[in-house]
C-alpha positions as CSV (number, residue, x, y, z in Angstrom):
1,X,103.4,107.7,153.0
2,X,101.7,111.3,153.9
3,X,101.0,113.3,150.5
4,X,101.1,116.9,151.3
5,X,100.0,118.8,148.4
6,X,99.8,122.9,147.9
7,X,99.1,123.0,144.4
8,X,100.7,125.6,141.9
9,X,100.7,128.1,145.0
10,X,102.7,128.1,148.4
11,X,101.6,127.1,151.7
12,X,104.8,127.3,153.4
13,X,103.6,126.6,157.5
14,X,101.9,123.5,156.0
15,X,105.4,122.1,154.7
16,X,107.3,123.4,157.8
17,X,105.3,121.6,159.9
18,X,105.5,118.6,158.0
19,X,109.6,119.6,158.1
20,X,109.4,119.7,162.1
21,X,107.9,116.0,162.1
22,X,109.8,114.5,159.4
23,X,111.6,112.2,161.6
24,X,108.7,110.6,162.8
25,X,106.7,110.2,159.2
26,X,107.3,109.1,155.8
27,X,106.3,112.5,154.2
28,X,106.0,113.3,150.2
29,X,105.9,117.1,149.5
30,X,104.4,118.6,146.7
31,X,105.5,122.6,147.4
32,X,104.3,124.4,144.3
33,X,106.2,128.1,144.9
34,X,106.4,128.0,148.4
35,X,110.1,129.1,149.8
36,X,110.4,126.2,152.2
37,X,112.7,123.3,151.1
38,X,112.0,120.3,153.3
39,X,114.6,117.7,154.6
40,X,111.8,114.9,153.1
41,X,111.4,114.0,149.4
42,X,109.6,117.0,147.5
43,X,109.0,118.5,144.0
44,X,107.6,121.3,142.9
45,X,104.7,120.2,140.1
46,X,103.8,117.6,138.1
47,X,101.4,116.7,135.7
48,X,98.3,115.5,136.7
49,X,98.3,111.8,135.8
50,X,101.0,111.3,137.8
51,X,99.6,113.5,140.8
52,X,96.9,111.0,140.5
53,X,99.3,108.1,140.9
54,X,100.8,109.8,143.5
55,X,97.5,110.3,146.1
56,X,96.4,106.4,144.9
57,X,99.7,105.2,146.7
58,X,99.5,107.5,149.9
59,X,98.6,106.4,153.1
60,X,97.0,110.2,153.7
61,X,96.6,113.1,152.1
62,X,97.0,116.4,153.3
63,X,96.0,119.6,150.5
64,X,95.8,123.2,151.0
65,X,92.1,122.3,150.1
66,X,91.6,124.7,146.6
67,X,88.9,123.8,144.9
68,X,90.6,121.9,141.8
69,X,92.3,119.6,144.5
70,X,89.5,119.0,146.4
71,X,87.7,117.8,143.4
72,X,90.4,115.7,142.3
73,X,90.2,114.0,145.7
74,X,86.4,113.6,145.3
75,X,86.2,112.1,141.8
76,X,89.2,109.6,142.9
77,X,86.9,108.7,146.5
């Protein structure tokens, strides 16, 4: 599964890119307040234990690389 995550913002070309190649991936969307609504399996937040959970059973992640992200990635290596 490919974990795309935006965070409490919107990064709506990430998730409609991800919506264009939905057929051939097994994509998770994480879509904060962006305006896109992707044929895939989304939500908007969650709390961050289960976010955690989450990027420990991807495949791949794929973030709109803010820093509070990017330094949940690092701590988890």
């Amino acid at each position: 599964m490919i974990f795309v995550v935006v965070s409490m913002g919107h990064f709506d070309a990430l998730i409609a890119e991800c919506a264009r190649l939905h057929s051939k991936y097994d994509f998770l969307g994480q879509l904060g307040s962006g305006t896109v609504v992707p044929p895939f399996r989304h939500f908007r937040t969650t709390e961050p234990d289960n976010l955690e959970a989450l990027i420990r059973d991807s495949e791949l992640v794929v973030s709109h690389a803010g820093p509070g992200m990017l330094s949940m990635l690092y701590r988890m290596k």
